[in-house]
Residue, then its C-alpha position, 0 to 999 in steps of 0.5 A: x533513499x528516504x529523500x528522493x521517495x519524499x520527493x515524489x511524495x505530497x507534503x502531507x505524505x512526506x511528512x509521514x516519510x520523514x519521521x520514519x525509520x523504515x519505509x517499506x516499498x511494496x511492488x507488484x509484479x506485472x502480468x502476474x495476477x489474475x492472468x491465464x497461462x496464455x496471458x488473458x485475463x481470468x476475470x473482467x476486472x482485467x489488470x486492476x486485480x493485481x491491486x487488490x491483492x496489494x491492498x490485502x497484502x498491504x493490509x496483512x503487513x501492516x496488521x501484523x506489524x501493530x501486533x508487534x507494536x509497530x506503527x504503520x501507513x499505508x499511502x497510494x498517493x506518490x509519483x509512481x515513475x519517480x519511486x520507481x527510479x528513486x528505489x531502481x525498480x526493476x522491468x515489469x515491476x510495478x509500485x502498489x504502495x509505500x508503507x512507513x513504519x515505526x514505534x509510535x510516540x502515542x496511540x490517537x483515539x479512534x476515529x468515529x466509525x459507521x455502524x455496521x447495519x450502515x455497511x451491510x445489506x442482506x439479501x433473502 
């Protein structure tokens, strides 16, 4: 399985693919978020909510995963249809993501960040 998601991954994100042990597939279920009962949409974001609760979800996973000294990455670039094929994805699912995990060989330094003043603003 590993090789045909590698095969629908770029290089660069194959590459992560193929160290690891495990590569979890997260998916979402279509019409699931952010929809009323009778099928609209509950916010103007329309379909795009289901994807931010991915990404907390695929946030939450991973972070739990370090915890434990499980290494982690959580990728979105990758040929949706040729995942969903290569894992037999089933009707009204969609792929969100792919997160390879493993014990890592070393810990790099962090990367540089921006201050927090940077991000943030205030309103009075």
């Amino acid at each position: 399985k590993k090789a045909e998601l590698m095969e629908a991954l770029p290089s660069y994100n194959a590459r992560n693919v193929s160290t690891a042990p495990v590569v979890v597939v997260m998916t979402t279920k279509k019409k699931r978020c952010a929809y009323e009962r009778d099928g609209s949409f509950t916010t103007k974001k329309e379909d795009r909510w289901e994807m931010f609760d991915a990404g907390i979800a695929a946030m939450t996973f991973s972070l739990a995963a370090y915890d434990k000294g499980v290494g982690s990455c959580i990728m979105g670039v990758f040929d949706d249809a040729k995942v969903a094929e290569a894992i037999g994805l089933e009707e009204g699912k969609t792929v969100a993501a792919l997160i390879p995990i493993g014990f890592p060989k070393f810990t790099p330094d962090a990367t540089p960040r921006k201050e927090t003043a940077d991000l943030i603003s205030y309103i009075d």
